[in-house]
VOMI-40205 format. One record per residue: x, y, z of N, C-alpha, C, O in turn. Coordinates in steps of 0.001 Angstrom, whole numbers, padded with zeros to 6 digits. Example, Ala and Ser with C-alpha at 12.3 -4.5 7.8 and 13.67 -1.06 7.14 Angstrom:
VOMI-40205
{site {013190; -005690; 007800}; {012300; -004500; 007800}; {013200; -003300; 007800}; {014236; -003319; 008465}}
{site {012850; -002250; 007080}; {013670; -001060; 007140}; {012900; 000030; 007870}; {013409; 001138; 008039}}
END
This chain:
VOMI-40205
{site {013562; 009403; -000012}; {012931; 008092; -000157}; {011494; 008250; -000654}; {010760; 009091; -000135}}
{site {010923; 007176; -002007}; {009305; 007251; -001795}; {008913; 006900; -000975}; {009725; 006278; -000291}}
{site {007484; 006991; -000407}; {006747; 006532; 000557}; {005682; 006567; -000677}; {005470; 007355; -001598}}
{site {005069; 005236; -000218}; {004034; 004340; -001387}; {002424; 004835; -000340}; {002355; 004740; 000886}}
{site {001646; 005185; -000980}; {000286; 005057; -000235}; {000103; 003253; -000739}; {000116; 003023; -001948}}
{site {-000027; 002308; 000049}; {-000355; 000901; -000164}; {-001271; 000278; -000064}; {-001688; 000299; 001094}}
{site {-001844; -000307; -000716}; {-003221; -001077; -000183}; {-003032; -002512; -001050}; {-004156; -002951; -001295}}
{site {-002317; -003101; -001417}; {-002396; -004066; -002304}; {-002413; -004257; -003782}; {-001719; -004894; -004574}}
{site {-003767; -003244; -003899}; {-004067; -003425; -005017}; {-003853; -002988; -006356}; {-002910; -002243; -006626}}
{site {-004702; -003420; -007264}; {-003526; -002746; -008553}; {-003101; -001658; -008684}; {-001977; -001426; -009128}}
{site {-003897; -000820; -008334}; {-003611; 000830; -008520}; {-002296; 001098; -008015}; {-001384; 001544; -008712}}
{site {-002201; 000804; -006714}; {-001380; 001499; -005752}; {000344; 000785; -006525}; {001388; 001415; -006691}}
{site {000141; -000258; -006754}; {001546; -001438; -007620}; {001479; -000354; -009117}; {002596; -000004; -009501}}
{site {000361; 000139; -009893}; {001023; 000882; -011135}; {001400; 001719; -010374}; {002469; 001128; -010219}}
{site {001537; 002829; -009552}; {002060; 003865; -009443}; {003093; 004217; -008723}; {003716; 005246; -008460}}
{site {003128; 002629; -008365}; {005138; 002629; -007938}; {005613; 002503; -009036}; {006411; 003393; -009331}}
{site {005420; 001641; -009877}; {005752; 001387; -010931}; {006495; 002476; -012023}; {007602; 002470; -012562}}
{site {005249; 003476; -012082}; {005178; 004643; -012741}; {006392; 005953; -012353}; {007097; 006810; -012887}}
{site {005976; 005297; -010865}; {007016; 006686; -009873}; {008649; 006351; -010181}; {009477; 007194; -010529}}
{site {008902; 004914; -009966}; {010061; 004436; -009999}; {010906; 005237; -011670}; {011981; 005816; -011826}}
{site {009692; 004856; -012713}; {010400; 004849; -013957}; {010653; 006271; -013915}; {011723; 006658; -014386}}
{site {009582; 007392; -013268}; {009553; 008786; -013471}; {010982; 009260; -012795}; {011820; 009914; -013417}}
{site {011124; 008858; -011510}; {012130; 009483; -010571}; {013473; 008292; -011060}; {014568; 008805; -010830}}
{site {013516; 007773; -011279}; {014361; 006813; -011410}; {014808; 006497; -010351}; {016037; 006549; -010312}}
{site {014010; 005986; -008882}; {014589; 006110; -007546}; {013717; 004398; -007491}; {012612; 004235; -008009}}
{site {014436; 003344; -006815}; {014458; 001980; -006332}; {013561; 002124; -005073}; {012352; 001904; -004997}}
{site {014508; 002590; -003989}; {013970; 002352; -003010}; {012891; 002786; -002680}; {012605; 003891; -003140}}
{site {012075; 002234; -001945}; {010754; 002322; -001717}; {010228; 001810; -000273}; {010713; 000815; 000265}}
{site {009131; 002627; 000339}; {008305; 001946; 001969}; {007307; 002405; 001382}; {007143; 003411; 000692}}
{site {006385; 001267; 001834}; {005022; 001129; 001474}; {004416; 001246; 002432}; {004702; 000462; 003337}}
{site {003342; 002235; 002674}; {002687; 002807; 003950}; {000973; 002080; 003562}; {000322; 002044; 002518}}
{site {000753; 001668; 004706}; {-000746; 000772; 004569}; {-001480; 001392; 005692}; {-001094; 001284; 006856}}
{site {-002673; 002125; 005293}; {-002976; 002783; 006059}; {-004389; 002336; 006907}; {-005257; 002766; 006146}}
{site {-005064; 001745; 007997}; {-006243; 002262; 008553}; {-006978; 002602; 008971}; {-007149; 002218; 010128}}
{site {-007927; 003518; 008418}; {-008561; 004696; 009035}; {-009764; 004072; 009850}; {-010060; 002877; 009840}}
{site {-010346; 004970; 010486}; {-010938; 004826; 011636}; {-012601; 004539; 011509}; {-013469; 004922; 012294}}
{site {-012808; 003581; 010019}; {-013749; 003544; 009813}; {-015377; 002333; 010370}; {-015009; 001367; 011037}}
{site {-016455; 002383; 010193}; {-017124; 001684; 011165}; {-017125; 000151; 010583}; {-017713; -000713; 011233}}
{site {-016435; -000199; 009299}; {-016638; -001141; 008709}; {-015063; -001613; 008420}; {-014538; -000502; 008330}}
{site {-013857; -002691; 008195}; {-012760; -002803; 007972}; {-012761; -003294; 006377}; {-013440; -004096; 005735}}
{site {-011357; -002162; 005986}; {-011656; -002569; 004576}; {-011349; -004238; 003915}; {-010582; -004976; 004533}}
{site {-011897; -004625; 002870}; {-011079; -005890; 002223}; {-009690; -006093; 002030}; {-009311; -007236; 001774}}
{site {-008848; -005146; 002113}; {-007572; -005273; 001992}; {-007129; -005410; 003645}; {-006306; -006229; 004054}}
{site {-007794; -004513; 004424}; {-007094; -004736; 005924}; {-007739; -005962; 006219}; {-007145; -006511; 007147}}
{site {-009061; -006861; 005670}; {-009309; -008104; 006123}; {-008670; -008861; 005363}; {-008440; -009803; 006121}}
{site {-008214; -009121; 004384}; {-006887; -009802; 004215}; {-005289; -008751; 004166}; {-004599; -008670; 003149}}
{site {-005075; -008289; 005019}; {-004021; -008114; 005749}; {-002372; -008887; 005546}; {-001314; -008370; 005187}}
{site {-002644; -010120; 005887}; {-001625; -011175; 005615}; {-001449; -011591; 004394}; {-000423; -012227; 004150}}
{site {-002490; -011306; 003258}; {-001740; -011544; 002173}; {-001035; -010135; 001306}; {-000139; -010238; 000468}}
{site {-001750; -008704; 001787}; {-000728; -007597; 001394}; {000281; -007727; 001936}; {001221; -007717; 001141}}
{site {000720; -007923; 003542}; {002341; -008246; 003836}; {002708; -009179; 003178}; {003912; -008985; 003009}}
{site {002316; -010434; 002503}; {002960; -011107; 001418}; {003381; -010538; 000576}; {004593; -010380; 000433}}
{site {002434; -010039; -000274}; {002607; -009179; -001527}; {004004; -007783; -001087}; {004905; -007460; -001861}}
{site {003880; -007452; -000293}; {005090; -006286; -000090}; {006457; -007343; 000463}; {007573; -006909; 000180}}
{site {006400; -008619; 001186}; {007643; -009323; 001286}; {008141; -009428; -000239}; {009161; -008917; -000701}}
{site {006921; -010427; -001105}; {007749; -010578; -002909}; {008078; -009555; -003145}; {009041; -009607; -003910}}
{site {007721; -008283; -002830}; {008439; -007029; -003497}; {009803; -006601; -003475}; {010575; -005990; -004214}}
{site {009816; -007312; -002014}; {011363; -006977; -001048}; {011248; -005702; -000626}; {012307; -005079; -000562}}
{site {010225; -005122; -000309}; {010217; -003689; -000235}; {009847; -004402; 001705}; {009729; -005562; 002099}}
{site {009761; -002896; 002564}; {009184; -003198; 004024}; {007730; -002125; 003648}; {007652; -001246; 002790}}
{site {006741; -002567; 004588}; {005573; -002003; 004437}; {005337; -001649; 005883}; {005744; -002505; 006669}}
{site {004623; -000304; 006555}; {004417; -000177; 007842}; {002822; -000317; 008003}; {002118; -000213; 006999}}
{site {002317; -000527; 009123}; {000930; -000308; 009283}; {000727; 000884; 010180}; {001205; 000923; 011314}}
{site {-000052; 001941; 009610}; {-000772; 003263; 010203}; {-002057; 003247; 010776}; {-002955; 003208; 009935}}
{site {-002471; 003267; 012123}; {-003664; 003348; 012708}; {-004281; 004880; 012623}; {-003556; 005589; 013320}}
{site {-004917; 005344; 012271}; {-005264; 006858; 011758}; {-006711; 007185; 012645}; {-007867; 006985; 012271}}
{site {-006356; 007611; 013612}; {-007558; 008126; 014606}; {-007704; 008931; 014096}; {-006990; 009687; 013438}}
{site {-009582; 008821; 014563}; {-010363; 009572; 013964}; {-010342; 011319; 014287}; {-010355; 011689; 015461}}
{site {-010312; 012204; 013305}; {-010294; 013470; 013372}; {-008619; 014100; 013460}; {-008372; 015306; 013482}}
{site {-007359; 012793; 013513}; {-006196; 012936; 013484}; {-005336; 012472; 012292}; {-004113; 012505; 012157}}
{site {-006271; 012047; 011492}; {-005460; 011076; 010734}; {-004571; 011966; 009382}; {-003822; 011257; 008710}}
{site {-004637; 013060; 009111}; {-003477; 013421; 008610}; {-002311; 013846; 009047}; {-001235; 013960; 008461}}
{site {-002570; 014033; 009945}; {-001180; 014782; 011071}; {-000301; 013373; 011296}; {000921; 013362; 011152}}
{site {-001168; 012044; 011712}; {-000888; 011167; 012177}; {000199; 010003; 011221}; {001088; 009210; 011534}}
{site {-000637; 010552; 009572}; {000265; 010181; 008576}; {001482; 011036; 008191}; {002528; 010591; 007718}}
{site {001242; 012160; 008423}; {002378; 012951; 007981}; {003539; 012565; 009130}; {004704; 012419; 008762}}
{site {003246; 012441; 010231}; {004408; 012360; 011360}; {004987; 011016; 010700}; {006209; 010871; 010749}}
{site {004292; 010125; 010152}; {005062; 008677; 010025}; {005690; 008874; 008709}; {006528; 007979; 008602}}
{site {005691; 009382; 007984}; {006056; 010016; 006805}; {007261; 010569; 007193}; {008292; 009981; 006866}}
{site {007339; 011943; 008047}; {008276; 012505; 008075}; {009671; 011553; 009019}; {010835; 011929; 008885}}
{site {009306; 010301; 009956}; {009955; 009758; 010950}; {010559; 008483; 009386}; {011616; 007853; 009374}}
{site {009819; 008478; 008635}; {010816; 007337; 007967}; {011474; 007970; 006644}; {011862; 007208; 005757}}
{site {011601; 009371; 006510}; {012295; 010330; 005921}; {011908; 010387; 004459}; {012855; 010299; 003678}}
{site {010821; 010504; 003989}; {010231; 009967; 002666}; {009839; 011803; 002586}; {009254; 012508; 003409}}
{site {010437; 012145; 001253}; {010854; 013002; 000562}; {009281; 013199; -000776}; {008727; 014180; -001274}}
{site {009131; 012042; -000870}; {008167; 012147; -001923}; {007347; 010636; -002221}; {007752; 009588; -002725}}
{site {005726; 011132; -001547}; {004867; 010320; -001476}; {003806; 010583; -002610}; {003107; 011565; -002860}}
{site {003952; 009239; -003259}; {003433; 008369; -004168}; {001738; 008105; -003782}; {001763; 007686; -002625}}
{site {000327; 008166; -004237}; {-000643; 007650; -004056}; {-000617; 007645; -005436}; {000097; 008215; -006262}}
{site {-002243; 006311; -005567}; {-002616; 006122; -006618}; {-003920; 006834; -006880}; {-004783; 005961; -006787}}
{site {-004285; 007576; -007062}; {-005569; 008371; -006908}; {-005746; 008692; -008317}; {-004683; 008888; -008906}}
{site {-007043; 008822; -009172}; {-007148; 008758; -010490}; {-008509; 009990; -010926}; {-008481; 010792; -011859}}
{site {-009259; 009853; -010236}; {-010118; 010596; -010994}; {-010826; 011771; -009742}; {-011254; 012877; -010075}}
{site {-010832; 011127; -007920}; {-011234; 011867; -006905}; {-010654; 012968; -006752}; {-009434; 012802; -006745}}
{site {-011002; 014180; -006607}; {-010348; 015596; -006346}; {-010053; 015105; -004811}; {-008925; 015112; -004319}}
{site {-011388; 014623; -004044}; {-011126; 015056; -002729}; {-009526; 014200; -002056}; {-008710; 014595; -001222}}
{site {-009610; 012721; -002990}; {-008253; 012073; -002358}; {-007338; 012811; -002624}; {-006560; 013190; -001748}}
{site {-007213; 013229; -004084}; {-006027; 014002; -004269}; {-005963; 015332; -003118}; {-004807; 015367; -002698}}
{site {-006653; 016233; -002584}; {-006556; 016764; -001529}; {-005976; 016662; -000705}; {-004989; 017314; -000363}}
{site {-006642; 015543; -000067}; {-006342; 014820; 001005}; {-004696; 014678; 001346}; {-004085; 015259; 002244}}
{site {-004089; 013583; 000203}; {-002662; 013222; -000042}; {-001991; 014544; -000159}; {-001036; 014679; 000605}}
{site {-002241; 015472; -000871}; {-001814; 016740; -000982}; {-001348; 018022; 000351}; {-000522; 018932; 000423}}
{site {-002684; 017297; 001487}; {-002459; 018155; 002449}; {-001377; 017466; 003399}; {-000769; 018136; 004234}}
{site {-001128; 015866; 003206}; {-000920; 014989; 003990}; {000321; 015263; 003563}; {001095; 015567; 004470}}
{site {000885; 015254; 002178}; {002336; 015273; 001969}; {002760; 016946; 002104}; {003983; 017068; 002035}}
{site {002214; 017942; 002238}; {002540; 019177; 002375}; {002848; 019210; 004261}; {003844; 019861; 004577}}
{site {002001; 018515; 005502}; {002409; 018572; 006385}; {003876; 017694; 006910}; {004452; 017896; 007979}}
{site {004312; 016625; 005788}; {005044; 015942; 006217}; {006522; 016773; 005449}; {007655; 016340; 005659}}
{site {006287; 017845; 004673}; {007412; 018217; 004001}; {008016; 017804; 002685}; {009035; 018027; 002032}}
{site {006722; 016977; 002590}; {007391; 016215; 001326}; {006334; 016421; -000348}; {005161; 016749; -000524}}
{site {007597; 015995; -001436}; {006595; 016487; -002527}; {005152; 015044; -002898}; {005272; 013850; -002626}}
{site {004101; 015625; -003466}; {002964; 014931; -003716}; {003365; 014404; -005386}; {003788; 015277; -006143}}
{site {003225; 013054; -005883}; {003298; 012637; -006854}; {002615; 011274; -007077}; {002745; 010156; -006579}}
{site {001670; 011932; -008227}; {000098; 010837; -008400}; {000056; 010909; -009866}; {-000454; 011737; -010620}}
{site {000809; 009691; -010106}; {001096; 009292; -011419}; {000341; 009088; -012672}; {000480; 009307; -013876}}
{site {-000804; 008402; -011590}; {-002335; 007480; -012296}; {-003541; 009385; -012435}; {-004710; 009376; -012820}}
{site {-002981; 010338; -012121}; {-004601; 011022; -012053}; {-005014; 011790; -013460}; {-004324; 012165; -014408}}
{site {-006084; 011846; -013258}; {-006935; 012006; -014541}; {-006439; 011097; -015801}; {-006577; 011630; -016902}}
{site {-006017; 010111; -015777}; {-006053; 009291; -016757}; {-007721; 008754; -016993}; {-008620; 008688; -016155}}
{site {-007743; 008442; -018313}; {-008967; 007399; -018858}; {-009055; 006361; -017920}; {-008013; 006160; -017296}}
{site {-009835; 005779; -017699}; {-009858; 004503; -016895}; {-010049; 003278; -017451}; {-009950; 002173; -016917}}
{site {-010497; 003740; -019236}; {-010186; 002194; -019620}; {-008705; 001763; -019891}; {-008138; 000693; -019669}}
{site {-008142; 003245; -020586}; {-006915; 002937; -021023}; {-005505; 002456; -019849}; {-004387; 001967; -020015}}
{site {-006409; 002971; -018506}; {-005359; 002335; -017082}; {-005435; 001231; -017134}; {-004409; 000566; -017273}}
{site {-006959; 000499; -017019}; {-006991; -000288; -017219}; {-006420; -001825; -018228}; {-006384; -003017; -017921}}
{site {-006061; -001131; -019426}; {-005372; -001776; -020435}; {-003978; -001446; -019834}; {-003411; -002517; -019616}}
{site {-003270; -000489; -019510}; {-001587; -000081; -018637}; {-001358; -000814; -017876}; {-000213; -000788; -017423}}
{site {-002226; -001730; -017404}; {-002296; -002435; -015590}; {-002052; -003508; -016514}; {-000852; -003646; -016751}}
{site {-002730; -004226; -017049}; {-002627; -005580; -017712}; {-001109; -005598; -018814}; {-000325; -006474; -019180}}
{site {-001199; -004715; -018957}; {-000295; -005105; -020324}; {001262; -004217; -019814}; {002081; -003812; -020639}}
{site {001394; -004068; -018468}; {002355; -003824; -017193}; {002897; -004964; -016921}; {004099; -005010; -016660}}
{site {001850; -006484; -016933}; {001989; -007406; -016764}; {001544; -007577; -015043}; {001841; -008508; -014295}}
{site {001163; -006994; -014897}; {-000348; -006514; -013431}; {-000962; -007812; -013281}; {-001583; -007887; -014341}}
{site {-001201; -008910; -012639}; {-002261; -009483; -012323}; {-002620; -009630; -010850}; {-001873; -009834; -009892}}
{site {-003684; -009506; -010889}; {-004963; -009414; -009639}; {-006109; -009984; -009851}; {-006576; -010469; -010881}}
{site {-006515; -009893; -008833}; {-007721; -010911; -008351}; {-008967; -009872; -007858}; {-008618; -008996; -007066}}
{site {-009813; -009887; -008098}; {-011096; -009345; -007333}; {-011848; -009718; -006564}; {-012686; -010598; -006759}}
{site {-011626; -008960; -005327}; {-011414; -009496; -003871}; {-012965; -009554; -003412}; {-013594; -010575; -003134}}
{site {-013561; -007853; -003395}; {-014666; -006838; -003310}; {-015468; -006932; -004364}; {-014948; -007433; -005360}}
{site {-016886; -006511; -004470}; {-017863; -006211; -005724}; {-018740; -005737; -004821}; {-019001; -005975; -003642}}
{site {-019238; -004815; -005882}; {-020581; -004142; -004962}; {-021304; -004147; -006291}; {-020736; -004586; -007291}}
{site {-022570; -003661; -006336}; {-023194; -003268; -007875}; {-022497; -001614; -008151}; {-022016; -000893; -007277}}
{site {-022577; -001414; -009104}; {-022992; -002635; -010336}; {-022325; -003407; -010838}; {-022632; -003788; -011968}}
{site {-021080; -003965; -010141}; {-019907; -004715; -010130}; {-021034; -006166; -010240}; {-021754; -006234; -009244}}
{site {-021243; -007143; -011138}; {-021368; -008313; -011523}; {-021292; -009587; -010324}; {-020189; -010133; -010300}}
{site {-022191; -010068; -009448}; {-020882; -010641; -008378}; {-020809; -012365; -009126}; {-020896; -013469; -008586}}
{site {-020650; -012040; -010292}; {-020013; -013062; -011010}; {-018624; -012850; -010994}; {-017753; -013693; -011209}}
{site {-018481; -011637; -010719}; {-016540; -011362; -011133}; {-015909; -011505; -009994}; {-014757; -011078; -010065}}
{site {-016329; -012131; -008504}; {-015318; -011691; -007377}; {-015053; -013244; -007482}; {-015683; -014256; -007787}}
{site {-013749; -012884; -007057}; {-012820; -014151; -007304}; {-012594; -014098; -008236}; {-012482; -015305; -008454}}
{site {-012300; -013425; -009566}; {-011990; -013327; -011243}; {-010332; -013119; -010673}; {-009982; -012342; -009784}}
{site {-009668; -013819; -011267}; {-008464; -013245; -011553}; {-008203; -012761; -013315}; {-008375; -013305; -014406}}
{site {-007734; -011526; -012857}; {-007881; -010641; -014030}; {-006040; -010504; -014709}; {-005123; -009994; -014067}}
{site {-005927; -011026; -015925}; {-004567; -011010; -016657}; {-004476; -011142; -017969}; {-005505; -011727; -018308}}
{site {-003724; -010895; -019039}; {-003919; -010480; -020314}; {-004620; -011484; -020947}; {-005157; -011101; -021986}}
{site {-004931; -013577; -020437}; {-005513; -013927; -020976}; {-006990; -013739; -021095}; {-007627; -014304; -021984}}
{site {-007530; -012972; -020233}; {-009073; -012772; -019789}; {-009908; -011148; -019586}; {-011032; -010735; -019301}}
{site {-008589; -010609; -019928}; {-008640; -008806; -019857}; {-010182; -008705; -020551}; {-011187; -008419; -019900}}
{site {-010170; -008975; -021890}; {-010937; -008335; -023166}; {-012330; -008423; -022291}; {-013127; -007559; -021926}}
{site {-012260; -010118; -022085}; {-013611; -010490; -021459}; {-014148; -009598; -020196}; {-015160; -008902; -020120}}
{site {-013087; -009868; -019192}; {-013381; -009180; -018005}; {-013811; -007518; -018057}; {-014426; -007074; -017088}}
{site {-013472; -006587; -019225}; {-013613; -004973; -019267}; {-015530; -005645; -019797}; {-016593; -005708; -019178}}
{site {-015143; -005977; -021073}; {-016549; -006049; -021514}; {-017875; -006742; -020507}; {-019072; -006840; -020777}}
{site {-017364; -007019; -019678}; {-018633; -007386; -018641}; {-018511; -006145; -017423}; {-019442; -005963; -016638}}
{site {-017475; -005472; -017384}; {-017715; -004027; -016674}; {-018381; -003367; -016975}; {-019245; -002920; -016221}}
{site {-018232; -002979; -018408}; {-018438; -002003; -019154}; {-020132; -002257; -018935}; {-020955; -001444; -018515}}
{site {-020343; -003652; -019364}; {-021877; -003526; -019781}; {-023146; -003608; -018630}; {-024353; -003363; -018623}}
{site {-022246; -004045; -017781}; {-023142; -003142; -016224}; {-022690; -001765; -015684}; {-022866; -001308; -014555}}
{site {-022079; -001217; -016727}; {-021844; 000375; -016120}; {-021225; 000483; -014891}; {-021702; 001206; -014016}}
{site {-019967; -000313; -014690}; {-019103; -000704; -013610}; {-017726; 000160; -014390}; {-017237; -000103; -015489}}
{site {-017353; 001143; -013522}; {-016286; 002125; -013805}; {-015290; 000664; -014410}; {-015628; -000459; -014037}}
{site {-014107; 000844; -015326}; {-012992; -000213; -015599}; {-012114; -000488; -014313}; {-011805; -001617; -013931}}
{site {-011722; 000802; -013640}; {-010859; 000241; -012502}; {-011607; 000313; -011285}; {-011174; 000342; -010133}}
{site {-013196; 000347; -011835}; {-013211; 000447; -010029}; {-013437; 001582; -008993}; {-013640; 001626; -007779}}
{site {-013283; 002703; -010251}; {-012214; 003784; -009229}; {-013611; 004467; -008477}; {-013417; 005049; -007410}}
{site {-015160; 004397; -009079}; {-016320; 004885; -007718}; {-016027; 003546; -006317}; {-016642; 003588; -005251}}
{site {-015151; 002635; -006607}; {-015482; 001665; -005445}; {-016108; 000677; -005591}; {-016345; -000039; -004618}}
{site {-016636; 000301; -007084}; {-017332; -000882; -007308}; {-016629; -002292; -006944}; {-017155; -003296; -006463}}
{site {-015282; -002070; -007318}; {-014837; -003001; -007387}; {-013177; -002913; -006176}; {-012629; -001837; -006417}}
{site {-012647; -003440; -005449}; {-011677; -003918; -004926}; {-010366; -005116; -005199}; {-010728; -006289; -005115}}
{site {-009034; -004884; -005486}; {-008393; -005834; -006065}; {-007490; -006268; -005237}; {-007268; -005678; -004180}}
{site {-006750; -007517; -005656}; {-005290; -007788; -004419}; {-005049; -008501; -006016}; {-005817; -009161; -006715}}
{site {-003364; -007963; -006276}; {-002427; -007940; -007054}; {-001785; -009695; -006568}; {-001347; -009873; -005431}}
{site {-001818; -010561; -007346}; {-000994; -011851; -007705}; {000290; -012159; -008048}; {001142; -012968; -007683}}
{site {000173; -011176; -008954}; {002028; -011540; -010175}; {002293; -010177; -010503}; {001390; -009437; -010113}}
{site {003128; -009660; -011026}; {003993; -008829; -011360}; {005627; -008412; -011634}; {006451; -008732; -010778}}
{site {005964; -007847; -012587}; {007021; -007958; -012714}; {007639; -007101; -011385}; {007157; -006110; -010836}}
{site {008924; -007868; -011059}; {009493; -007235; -009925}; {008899; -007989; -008967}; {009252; -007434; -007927}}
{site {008381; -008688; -008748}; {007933; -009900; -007634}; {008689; -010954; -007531}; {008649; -011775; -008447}}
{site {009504; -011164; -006458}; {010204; -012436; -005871}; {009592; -013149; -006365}; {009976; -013424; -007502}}
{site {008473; -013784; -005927}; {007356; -014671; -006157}; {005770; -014387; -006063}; {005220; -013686; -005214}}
{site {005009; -015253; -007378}; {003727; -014550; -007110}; {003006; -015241; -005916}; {003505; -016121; -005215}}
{site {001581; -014638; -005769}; {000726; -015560; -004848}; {000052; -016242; -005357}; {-000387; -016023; -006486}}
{site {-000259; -017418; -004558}; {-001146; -018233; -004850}; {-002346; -018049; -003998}; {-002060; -018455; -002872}}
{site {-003499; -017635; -004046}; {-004653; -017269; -003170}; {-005916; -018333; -002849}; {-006431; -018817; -003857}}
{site {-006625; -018863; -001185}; {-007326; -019476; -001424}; {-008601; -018797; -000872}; {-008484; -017839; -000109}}
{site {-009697; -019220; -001201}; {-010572; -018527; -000276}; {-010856; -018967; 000801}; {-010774; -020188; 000664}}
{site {-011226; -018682; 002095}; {-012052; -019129; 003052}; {-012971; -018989; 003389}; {-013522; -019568; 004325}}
{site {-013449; -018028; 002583}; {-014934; -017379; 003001}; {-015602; -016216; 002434}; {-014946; -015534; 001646}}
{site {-016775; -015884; 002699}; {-017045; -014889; 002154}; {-017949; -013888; 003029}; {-018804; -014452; 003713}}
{site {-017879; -012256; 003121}; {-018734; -011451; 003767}; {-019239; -010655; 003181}; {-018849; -010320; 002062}}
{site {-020526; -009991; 003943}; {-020878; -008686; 003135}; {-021426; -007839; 003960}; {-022616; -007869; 004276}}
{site {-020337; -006769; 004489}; {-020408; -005362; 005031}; {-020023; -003772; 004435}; {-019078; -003514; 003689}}
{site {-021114; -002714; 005028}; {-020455; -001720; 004425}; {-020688; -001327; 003607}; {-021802; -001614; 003168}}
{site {-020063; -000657; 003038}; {-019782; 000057; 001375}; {-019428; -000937; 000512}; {-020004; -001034; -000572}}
{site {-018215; -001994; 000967}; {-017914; -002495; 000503}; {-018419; -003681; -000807}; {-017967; -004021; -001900}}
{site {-019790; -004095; 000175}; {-020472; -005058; -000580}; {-019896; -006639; -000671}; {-019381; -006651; 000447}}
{site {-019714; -007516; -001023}; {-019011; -009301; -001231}; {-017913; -009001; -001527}; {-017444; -008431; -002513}}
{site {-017275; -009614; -000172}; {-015573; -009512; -000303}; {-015155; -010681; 000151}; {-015811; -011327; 000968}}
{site {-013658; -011197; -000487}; {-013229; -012915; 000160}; {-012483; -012378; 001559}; {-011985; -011279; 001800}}
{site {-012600; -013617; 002414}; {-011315; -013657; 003160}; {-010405; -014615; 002383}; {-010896; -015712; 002119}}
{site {-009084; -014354; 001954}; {-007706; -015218; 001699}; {-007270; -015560; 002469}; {-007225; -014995; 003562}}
{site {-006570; -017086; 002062}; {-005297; -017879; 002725}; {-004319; -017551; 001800}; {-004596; -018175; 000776}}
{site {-003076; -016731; 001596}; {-002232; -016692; 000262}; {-000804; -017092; 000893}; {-000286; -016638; 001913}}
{site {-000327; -018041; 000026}; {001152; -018281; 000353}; {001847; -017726; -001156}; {001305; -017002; -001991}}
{site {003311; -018363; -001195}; {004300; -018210; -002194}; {003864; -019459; -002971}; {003843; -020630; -002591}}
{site {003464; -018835; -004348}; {003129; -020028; -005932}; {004375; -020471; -005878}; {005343; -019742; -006097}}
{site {004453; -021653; -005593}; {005636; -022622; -006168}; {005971; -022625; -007424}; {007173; -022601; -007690}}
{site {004857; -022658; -008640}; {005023; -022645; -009821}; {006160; -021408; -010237}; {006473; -021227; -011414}}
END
């Protein structure tokens, strides 16, 4: 079975994507992981709309609590208890994540496969959109624009949205952390989301992140 590293966002959706077409294997568990950090990420504060996003998938998603100074052992045991053979992260340009996943899928027995790494990041960026990928930008920190949070990002607004990355020297995907996403539509989605805001915070690393209300787009 894959086991998905999950977080919502676009990354983690291309590289099922990627894995599926590579292995030619369907089934899929999406592992959502969080770690034991002093701040909660934007994806675990909207929470309820990634279990949305993994219901449209039809896939099941688990949640991993990863104590501190345990947390690879802690992933590998849940790994090895839901029999996942070969775990999927989206990791692109970090040595140390790739490590990390590397040591995590070597204790669980299983093979490491990271579809997205060392790719360009504009040209992922163009793969994600033209995948038919859409997301929303949840997170911004600088030099992330905080004109762009709340942008929903899709092939009608791509061109615009890179060229205002680009020109604050904001990585394309994000991938130092500037930026944070939660995925909307996609092919292979029951149904997309429809997202509202309720609010807004700013802790952390993270920098201006929404809280969501997201149900099923009727449209």
């Amino acid at each position: 079975m894959i086991g998905l590293a999950f977080s919502g966002g676009k990354d983690s959706l291309l590289a099922l994507t990627h894995a599926r077409t590579l292995t030619g294997r369907g089934e899929a568990r999406l592992v959502f992981t969080v770690p034991s950090f002093p701040f909660p990420s934007p994806h675990y504060e909207n929470l309820a709309c990634v279990e949305l996003l993994a219901r449209s998938l039809g896939l099941s998603m688990s949640i991993v609590k990863l104590p501190r100074g345990m947390e690879k052992r802690v992933l590998a045991s849940h790994l090895e208890r839901l029999g996942v053979s070969l775990f999927v992260a989206g990791d692109v340009l970090l040595d140390d994540h790739l490590w990390w996943h590397e040591e995590v899928a070597g204790l669980a027995g299983a093979e490491l496969l990271e579809p997205l790494y060392n790719a360009e990041t504009e040209e992922l960026f163009w793969r994600t959109v033209e995948a038919g990928i859409e997301f929303i930008i949840i997170a911004c920190r600088p030099p992330c624009p905080p004109k762009l949070l709340g942008t929903r990002v899709a092939r009608d607004n791509a061109e615009h949205v890179l060229e205002v990355l680009k020109a604050t020297g904001t990585d394309p995907i994000g991938e130092l952390g500037e930026y944070h996403t939660l995925v909307t539509r996609a092919p292979g989605m029951g149904f997309s989301l429809e997202a509202r805001t309720l609010g807004k915070r700013s802790r952390g690393p993270y920098g201006d992140y929404l809280l969501l209300e997201c149900r099923p787009d009727a449209r």
